[in-house]
N, C-alpha and C positions, 0 to 999 in steps of 0.2 A: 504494500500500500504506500502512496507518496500522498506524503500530507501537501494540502494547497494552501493558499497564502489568499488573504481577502482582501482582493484589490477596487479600489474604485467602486464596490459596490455588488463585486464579483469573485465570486472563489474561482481562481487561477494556479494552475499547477506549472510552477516551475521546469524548465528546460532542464535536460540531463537527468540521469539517473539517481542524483541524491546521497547525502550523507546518509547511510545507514544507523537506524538509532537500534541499539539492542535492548534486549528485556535485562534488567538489573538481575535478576535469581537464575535464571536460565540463558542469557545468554541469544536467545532469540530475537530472528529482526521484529520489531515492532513496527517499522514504519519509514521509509526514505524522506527527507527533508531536501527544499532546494528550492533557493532565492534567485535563481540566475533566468535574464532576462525580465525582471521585474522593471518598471520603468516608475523611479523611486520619486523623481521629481514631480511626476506625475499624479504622485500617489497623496505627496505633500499639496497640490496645488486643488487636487479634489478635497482634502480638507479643509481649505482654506475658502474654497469659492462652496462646498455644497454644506459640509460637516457645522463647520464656525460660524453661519448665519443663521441656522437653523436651532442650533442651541441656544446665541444667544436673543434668539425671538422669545425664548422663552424664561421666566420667572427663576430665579432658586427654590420656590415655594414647585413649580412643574418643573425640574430638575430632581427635584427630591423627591417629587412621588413617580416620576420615572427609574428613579434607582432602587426605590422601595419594590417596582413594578417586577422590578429584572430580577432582586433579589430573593422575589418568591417565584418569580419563574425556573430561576435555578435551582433554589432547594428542592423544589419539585421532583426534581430530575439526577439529584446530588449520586442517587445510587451508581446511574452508569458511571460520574467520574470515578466514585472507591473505588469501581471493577479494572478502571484502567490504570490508576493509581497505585496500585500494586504491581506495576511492570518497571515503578521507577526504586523501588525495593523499599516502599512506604509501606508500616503496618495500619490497621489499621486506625491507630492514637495520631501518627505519624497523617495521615489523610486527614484527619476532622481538621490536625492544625490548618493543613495546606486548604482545604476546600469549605469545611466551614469555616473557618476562618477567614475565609476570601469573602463569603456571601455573609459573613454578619457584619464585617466591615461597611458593604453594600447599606446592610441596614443600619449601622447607627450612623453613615452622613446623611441616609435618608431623612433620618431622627433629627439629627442635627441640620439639615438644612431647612426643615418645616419651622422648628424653634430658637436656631439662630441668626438666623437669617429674614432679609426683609420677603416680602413679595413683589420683588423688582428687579430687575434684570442686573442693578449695581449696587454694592455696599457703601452705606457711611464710613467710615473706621474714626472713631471718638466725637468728642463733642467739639463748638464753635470755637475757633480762635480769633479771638476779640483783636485786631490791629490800630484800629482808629479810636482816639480819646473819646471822640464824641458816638460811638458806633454804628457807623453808618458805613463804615467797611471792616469785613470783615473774612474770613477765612472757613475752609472746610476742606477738610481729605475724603475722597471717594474713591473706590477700587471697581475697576469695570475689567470684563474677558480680555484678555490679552486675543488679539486677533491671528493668533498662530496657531501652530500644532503642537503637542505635546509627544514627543519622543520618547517611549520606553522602553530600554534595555536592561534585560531581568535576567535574573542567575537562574543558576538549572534546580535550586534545591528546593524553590518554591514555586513549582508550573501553572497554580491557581493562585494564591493569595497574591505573591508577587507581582502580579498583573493586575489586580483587583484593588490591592490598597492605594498602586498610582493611580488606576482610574475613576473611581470614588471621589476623590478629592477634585480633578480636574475635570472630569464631566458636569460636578454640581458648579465648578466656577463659569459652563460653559465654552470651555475651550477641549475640542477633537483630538484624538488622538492615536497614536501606530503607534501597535505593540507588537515588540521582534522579542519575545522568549529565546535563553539559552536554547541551539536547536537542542543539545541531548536530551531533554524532557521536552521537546515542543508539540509531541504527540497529545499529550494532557491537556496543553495551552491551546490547542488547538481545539482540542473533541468541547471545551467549554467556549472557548469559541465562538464555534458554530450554532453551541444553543444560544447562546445572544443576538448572534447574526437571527436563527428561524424564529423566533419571537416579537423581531419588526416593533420592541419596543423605544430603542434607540434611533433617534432621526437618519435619516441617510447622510453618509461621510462622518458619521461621530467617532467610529471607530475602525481600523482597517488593521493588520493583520501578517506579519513576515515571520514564515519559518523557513528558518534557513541563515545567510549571510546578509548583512544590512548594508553590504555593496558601499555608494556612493551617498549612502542617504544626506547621511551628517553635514557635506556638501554643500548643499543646496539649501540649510537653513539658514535663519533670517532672525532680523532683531525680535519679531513678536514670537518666536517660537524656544521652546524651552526643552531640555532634555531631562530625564531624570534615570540614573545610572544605578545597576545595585550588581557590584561582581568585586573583583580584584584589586586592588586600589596602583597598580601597576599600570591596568587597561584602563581604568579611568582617568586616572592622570594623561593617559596619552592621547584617551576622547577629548578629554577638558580642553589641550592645546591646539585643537587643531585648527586652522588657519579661518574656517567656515565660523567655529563655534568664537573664537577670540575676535576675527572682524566684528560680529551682525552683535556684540556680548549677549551672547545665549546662553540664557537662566540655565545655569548645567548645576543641577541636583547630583552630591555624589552619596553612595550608601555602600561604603567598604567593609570586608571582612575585620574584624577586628580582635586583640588578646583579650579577650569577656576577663574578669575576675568574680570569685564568690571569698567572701575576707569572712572567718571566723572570729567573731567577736570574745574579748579576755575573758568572757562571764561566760560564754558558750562551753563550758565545760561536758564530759560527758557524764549520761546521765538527766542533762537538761534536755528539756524541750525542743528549746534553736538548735543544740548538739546533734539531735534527731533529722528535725528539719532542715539541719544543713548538709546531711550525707543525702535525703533524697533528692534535696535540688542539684544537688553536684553527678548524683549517678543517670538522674533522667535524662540532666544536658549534657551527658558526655553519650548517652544512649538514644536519646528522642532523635529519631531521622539519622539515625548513625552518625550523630555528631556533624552532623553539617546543617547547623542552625550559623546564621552571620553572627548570633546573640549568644550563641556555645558558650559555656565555662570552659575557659582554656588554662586559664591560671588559679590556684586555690592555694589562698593564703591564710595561715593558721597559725596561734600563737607557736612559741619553739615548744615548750612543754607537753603541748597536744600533738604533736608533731607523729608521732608513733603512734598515739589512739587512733590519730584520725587515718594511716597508712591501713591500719589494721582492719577498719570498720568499714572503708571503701572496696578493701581486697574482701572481707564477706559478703558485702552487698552486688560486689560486681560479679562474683560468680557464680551465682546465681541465675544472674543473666541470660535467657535464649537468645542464641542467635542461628539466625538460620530463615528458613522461606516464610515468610508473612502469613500464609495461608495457612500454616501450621498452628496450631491450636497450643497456646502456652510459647509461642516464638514472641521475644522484645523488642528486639533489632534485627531490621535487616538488613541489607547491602549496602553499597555507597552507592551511587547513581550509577558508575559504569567505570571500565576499568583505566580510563583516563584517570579517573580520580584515586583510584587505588595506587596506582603510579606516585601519582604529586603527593597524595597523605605519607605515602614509603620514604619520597625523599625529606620530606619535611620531619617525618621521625625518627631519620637518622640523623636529620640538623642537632635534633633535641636531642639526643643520645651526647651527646657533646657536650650537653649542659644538664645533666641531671642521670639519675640511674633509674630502670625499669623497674617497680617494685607490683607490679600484676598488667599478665598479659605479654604483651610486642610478641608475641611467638604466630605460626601459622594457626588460622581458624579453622575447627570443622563444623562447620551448618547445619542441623538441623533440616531432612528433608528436599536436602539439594543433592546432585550427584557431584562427588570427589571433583575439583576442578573449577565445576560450572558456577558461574556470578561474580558479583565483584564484592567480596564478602572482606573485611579488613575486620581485626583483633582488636578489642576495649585494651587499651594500654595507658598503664597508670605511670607515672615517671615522679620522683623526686629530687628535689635540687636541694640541698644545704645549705649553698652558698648563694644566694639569689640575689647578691648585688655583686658577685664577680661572675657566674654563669649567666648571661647574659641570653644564650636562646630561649630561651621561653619567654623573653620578655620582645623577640624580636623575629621569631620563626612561629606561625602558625598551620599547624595540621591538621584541617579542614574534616575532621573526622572523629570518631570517637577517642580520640587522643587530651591527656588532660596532666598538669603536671604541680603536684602540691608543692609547695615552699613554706619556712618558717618564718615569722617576725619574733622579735622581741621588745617591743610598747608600740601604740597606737600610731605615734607618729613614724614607727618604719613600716606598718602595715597601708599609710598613708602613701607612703614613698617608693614602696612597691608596687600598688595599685598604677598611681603616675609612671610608672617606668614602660607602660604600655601603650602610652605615648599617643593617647587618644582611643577610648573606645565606645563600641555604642550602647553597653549594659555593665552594671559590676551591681552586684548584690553584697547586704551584708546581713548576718545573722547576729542578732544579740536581745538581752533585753533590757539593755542599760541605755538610757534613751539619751543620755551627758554621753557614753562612746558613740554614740546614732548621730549625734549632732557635732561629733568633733570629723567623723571619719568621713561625714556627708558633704560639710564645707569644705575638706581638706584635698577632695577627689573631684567633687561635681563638675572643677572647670575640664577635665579631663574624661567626663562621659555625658551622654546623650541622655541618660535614663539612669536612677539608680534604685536597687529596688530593697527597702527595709523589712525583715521578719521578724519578728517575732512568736510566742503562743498567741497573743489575742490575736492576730491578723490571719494566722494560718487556716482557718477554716475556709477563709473566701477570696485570699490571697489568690493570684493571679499565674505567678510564676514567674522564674527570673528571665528566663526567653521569649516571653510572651510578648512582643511591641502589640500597642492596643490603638485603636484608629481613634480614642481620646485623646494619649500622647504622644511626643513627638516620638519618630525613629531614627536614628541618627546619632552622629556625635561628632567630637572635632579629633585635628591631628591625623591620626594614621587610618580613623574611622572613615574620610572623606569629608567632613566637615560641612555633611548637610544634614536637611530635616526634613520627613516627610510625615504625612497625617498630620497628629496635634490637633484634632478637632480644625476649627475656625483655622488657623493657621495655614494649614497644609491646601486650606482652597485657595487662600489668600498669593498664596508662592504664583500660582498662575494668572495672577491678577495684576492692573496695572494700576498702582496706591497715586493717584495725584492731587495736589494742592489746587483749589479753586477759589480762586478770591471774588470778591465782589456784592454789593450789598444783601443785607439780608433778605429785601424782599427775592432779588435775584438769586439769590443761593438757596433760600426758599422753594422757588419753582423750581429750579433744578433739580435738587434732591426732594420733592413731594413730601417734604418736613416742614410743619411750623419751626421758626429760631425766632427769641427775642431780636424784636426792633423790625421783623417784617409788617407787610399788612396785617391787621385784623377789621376786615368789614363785619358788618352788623348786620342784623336780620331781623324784622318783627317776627318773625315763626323761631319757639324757643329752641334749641336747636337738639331737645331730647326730644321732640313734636315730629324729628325727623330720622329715616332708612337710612339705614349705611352708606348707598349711593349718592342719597341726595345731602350729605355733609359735604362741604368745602374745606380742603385744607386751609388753618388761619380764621375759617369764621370765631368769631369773638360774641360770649353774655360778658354783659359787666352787669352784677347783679346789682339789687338795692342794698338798705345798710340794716348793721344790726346792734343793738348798742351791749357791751358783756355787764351783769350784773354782777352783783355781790351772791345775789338768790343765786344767779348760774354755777358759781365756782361752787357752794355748799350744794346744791345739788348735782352736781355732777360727781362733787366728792362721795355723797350718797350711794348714789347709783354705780358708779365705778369700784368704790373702796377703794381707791388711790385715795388717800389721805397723807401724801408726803406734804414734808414741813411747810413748802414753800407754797402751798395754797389751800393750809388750814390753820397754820400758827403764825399770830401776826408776830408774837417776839423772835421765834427764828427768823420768816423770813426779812426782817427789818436786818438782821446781822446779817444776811445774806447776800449776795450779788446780786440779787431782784433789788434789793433796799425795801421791796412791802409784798403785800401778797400776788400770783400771778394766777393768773386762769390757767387751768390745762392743757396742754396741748394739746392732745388728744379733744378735747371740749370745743378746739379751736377748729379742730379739723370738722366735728360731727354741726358747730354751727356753720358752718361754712358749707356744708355738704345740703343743710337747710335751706341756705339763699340759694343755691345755683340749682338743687334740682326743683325737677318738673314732677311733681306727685301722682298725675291721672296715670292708667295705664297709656302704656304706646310701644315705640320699638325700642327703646329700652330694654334689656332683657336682664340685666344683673352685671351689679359690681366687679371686675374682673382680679384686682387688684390694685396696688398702690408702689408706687416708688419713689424713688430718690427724694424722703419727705428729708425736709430741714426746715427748724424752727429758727427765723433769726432775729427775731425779737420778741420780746414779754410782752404778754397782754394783761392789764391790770382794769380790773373793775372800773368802768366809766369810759373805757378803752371805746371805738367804733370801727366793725369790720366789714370789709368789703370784700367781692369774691372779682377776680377775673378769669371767664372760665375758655379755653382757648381750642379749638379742635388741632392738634398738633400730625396724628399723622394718623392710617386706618390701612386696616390688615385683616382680608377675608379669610372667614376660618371652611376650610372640609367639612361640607353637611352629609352628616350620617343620612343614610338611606331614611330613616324615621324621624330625622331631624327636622329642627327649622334652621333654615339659611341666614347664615350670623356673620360678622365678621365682631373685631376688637377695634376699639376707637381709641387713641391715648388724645387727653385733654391737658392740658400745659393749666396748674391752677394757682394761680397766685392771690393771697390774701393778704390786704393790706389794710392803715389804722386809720384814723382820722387827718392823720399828715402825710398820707399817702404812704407812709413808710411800711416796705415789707416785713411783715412777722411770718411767713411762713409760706412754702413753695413746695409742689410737690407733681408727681403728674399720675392719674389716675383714671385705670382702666375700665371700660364698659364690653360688654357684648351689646352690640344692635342688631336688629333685626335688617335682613336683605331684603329688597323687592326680588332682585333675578343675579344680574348677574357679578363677576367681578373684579370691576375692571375700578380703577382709581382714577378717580376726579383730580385735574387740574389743582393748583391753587387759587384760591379765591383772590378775586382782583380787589 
C-alpha cells in the first residue's frame, strides 16, 4: 500500500515506489511513503487563496464548535487508529497517550475557545492605554489570523497527538495549515487523516497533508506564515536558518528532545509516600512508549545517601517489566518505532557508558511473543554516575529510549545545579513534601524548563504525570529544548496571531473592536434598554438613571438583613478612628441600591443576572451621601441554544456609580442573559 498525500483538496499519490515503512514487532511492510512530484508551492498558495479566507470568515466562537465537531467525529472512530497503532510498537496505554490524547486536546480548545475567546473573528489582548492627558486618544492591542500557513513538522513518536496539539491551536486562531508527519509512523498520521478529510467538517484548504519528504516547501515561505518544528534540535537549528525562513522572519516554533530530570526530594526518604511515587514516575517514563517520550526522565537525581535504595528499588520495579509484542496480554513495552532508532539509542548508550556504569539491563532483549530477531525491540537500561559534575554524558548525550541514568546530590543547591547542567529542558519533576524545598528547587531550575511538575501524597491521586504536556500548559522550554512554546491554552493561539497596536480615539477604537471604552459615545434612548433583544442593543447605548439619597435607616438595615455588622458601618466610635473618619454604607448596599435605579422591574428579555466583575469600590458612601447609576451597554456575546432552549446571548454593561459631586465611589461591569429575537450577528456601534 502507498500512502497519499492530501493535496489541494485531493488525495495524490506520490511518484516512485516509496520509502518502505515497516511494522515495529514484526518487521512487516506497513505501507510505502512518497512526497516526490508534489508541487509544494502550490500547495502553500491553495492555503492561502482557499484555506485562510475561509476560516477567517469565521468567529473563534465557529472555530471552536468546528473543533469540538471533529473531535467527536474522531472518537467515534478512535478504535481503527489502536488497530493500526500497534504496528508502531505502541501498547495499548502507549495509544490512549498518542490518540486520545490528540482528540481531547481537540476538545479543550474547543472549551477554551467558546469561553475565552470573543465571538469575533479578532482578539482584544488587555485593556485601554490611556496616551492623551485629556483622553481623547488613546491606544489598544488587537490580534487578528496571521494571513499564512502554518507548517508542521512532527517526530515519529507521536503520529496523532503531534499533529493534533499544533492544529488545535492554529485552526481556532484561523490560520490553514500542512502537516508533513515523521514519514516512519506517517501511516497512523495519515489513516487519521483521512477521517478528517471524509467528515467535510473543516472548510476546504484548512488542512493538506505530506507523507513523505517536505522537498522545497520551506522555500517558498513568506513573512505571514509560521513553522512549528518538534524532532532533533540538530534538524531544527538547521530549518530555523535557512535562507527562506530568516529573509520572510518566519515564526519558527522549535520543540527539541531534551535531558527531562525527576530530582528526589531530602524528605523523600524511603518508606514515604513521594519515595513510592517517585520510583513509579521514573519506571513509567523510562517504559511508556519505550522511552521515546520528548518529556522522558532521562536524568534522576537523588540525595547521595538514597543513592543505593533508590539503584535497588528501580532494579525490582524494572524487572518486572514485559517487554515484548503489545498484543500480548500482560506485555508493558514494546519496541522502538523501527530499527533506525534502535541504531541511534545503541550509539547514544555507549556515549553514556562513558559517563556512568550499567546497574540493570544494557544486555540483549528477548520479547515476549515475537520471533528471535524480529522488531526493533531495545533493553530498559538503568546507568549510574557518581561523579555527575565530572561525567558529563548524561548531562549532554540523550538516548531517545528506555534509557535513564541516576546521579547523586549532596544539598539542594547541587541538586539545583544538576538539574541546570541540562542546559534547557522541557519537563523536570520533583518529588517531596516539604513545600520550603518545593519552593527553593522550583525558582532555582524554572528558568531552565518549560514545565515543572510538583508531587506530593495530597496531589497524587489526580496528579497528571510528569510526561504528560496538557493543551492548558505550555510545551516547551529554552536552551537545548528549542526554546519555544506551544498550546498554553490562550497563548498557543495567540503565537499564530498578529498582536498590533491601534491608536486612535475612543469612539474610533470603539467601533473597531465592537467594545464600549471610557470616553467613546454613549447615545441615549427613551426605550429603557432592559425593554430591549439582544439584537436590538447598540454597542455604547447609555441609562443615566435618577438619584437616590443613602440613609442612616439604609446602612442599619442593610446591616440587619446582611449580618455584616463590621465596625465601620455600625460603631460610630470605631469608625471615627478609622480611615472612613465616621460611619460608611456598605458596599455591597451600594451595589444592590444601584442595581434599584438602573433596573427595569416588569418582565421582558431580560432573562437573569449573569455575573459580576472587576467591582472596585473607590470611595465611601456616608449617610446623606446621593447616588447615581451610569448604566452602559459595553459589548454582547451570543450564547448556543440548546435544542429546548431559549435563544440568549450575554450583555456586559460598563456601571458606574457616582455621588452628588459626580465623584466615583464604585465601578464594576455586570453580566445579563437576554433574550434573542433570531439571529447572531453583532450590531455596529451606536452612533
Amino acid at each position: 500500500m502507498k500512502l497519499r498525500n492530501y493535496v489541494e483538496g485531493r488525495w495524490v499519490e506520490g511518484a516512485g515506489s516509496g520509502v518502505p515503512l515497516l511494522h515495529a514487532v514484526t518487521g512487516d511492510v506497513v505501507a510505502h511513503a512518497t512526497s516526490e512530484g508534489l508541487d509544494f508551492r502550490a500547495m502553500l498558495d491553495h492555503a492561502r487563496r482557499v484555506g485562510g479566507p475561509a476560516l477567517r470568515r469565521m468567529t473563534f466562537h465557529q472555530r471552536a464548535r468546528m473543533l469540538k465537531a471533529m473531535a467527536m467525529h474522531l472518537n467515534a472512530r478512535k478504535d481503527e487508529f489502536y488497530a493500526l497503532s500497534s504496528a508502531t510498537g505502541a501498547t495499548r496505554a502507549d495509544s490512549w497517550i498518542d490518540i486520545d490524547g490528540g482528540i481531547g486536546t481537540f476538545f479543550v480548545y474547543a472549551s477554551k475557545g467558546r469561553r475565552e475567546f470573543p465571538d469575533e473573528a479578532f482578539y482584544i489582548d488587555g485593556p485601554v492605554e490611556p496616551i492623551s492627558k485629556g483622553g481623547t486618544f488613546i491606544g489598544r492591542h488587537i490580534c487578528v489570523p496571521l494571513e499564512g500557513v502554518a507548517v508542521f513538522i512532527n517526530a515519529f513518536n507521536f503520529p496523532v497527538w503531534g499533529m493534533m496539539e499544533k492544529l488545535a491551536p492554529a485552526l481556532l486562531a484561523g490560520v490553514p495549515a500542512i502537516v508533513k508527519p515523521a514519514t516512519l509512523t506517517s501511516y497512523l498520521t495519515e489513516q487519521v487523516f483521512r477521517a478528517m478529510v471524509e467528515s467535510a467538517i473543516f472548510p476546504e484548504g484548512a488542512i493538506q497533508l505530506i507523507c513523505g519528504s517536505a522537498g522545497d516547501l520551506l522555500d517558498h515561505l513568506g513573512e505571514q506564515d509560521s513553522v512549528a518544528f518538534t524532532g532533533s534540535a540538530a534538524t531544527g537549528r538547521s530549518l530555523r536558518t535557512r535562507p527562506s525562513i530568516v529573509a520572510g522572519a518566519v515564526r519558527f516554533n522549535m520543540e527539541a528532545d531534551s535531558l527531562n530530570c525527576a530530582i528526589l526530594g531530602p524528605d523523600a526518604a524511603p518508606g514515604t509516600e513521594e519515595f513510592d511515587l517517585f520510583l513509579k514516575e521514573v519506571v513509567r517514563e523510562m517504559t511508556a512508549k519505550a522511552g521515546q517520550k520528548c518529556t522522558a526522565i532521562r536524568r534522576t537525581i537523588v540525595p547521595d545517601a538514597m543513592m543505593g535504595d533508590v539503584i535497588e528499588a528501580l532494579r525490582s520495579r524494572l524487572s518486572v517489566v514485559k517487554v515484548g509484542n503489545p498484543a500480548v496480554e500482560g506485555v508493558k513495552m514494546g519496541p522502538l518505532a523501527g530499527a533506525s532508532q534502535v541504531r541511534e539509542v545503541g550509539a547514544s548508550l555507549d556515549a553514556l557508558r562513558g559517563g556512568g556504569e550499567v546497574v540493570f539491563g544494557g544486555e540483549a532483549v528477548e520479547p515476549i511473543g515475537v520471533d528471535p530477531g524480529t522488531g526493533a525491540f531495545f533493553p530498559i537500561t538503568l546507568l549510574a554516575s557518581q561523579r555527575p559534575h565530572e561525567q558529563l554524558q548524561p548531562h549532554e548525550v540523550e538516548a531517545f529510549g528506555p534509557v535513564n541514568t541516576v546521579m547523586p546530590y549532596s544539598s539542594v543547591d547541587d541538586a539545583i545545579g544538576l538539574a541546570r547542567l541540562g542546559r534547557g529542558s522541557l519537563c523536570g519533576s520533583l518529588f517531596t513534601n516539604d513545600d520550603r524545598v518545593a519552593r527553593d528547587i522550583v525558582l532555582g531550575v524554572a528558568p531552565y524548563h518549560g514545565r515543572l511538575y510538583v508531587l506530593n501524597r495530597s496531589g497524587a491521586k489526580e496528579s497528571t504525570g510528569h510526561g504528560s504536556p496538557l493543551p492548558h500548559l505550555v510545551h516547551g522550554g529554552p536552551g537545548r529544548a528549542g526554546g519555544g512554546e506551544e498550546m498554553g491554552g490562550l497563548r498557543g493561539v495567540l503565537h499564530y496571531m498578529q498582536r498590533t497596536a491601534v491608536q486612535g480615539t475612543p469612539t474610533t477604537i470603539a467601533r473597531i473592536t465592537n467594545e464600549w471604552v471610557p470616553g467613546a459615545a454613549q447615545p441615549t434612548d427613551r426605550i429603557h434598554p432592559f425593554r430591549k433583544h439582544f439584537e436590538e442593543l447598540q454597542i455604547g447605548e447609555t441609562l443615566t438613571t435618577h438619584r437616590r439619597t443613602v440613609t442612616e435607616t439604609d446602612i442599619v438595615n442593610f446591616a440587619a438583613i446582611s449580618g455584616d455588622h463590621f465596625y465601620a458601618h455600625v460603631d460610630d466610635i470605631a469608625a471615627k478612628a478609622s480611615i472612613f473618619g465616621r460611619r460608611v454604607a456598605h458596599g455591597y448596599f451600594v451595589l444592590s441600591a444601584a442595581a434599584g435605579l438602573f433596573v427595569d422591574p416588569a418582565p421582558g428579555p431580560v432573562l437573569a443576572n449573569y455575573g459580576l466583575e472587576n467591582l472596585r469600590f473607590t470611595k465611601p458612601v456616608h449617610a446623606g451621601d446621593t447616588i447615581q447609576v451610569r448604566l452602559t451597554c459595553k459589548s454582547r456575546t451570543a450564547k448556543e441554544t440548546p435544542p429546548d432552549g431559549i435563544p440568549q446571548g450575554v450583555v456586559a454593561w460598563d456601571v458606574n456609580v457616582t455621588n452628588q459631586d459626580n465623584e466615583l465611589v464604585a465601578t464594576y461591569t455586570i453580566l445579563t442573559l437576554v433574550r434573542r429575537m433570531a439571529g447572531e450577528g453583532v450590531p455596529e456601534m451606536a452612533s
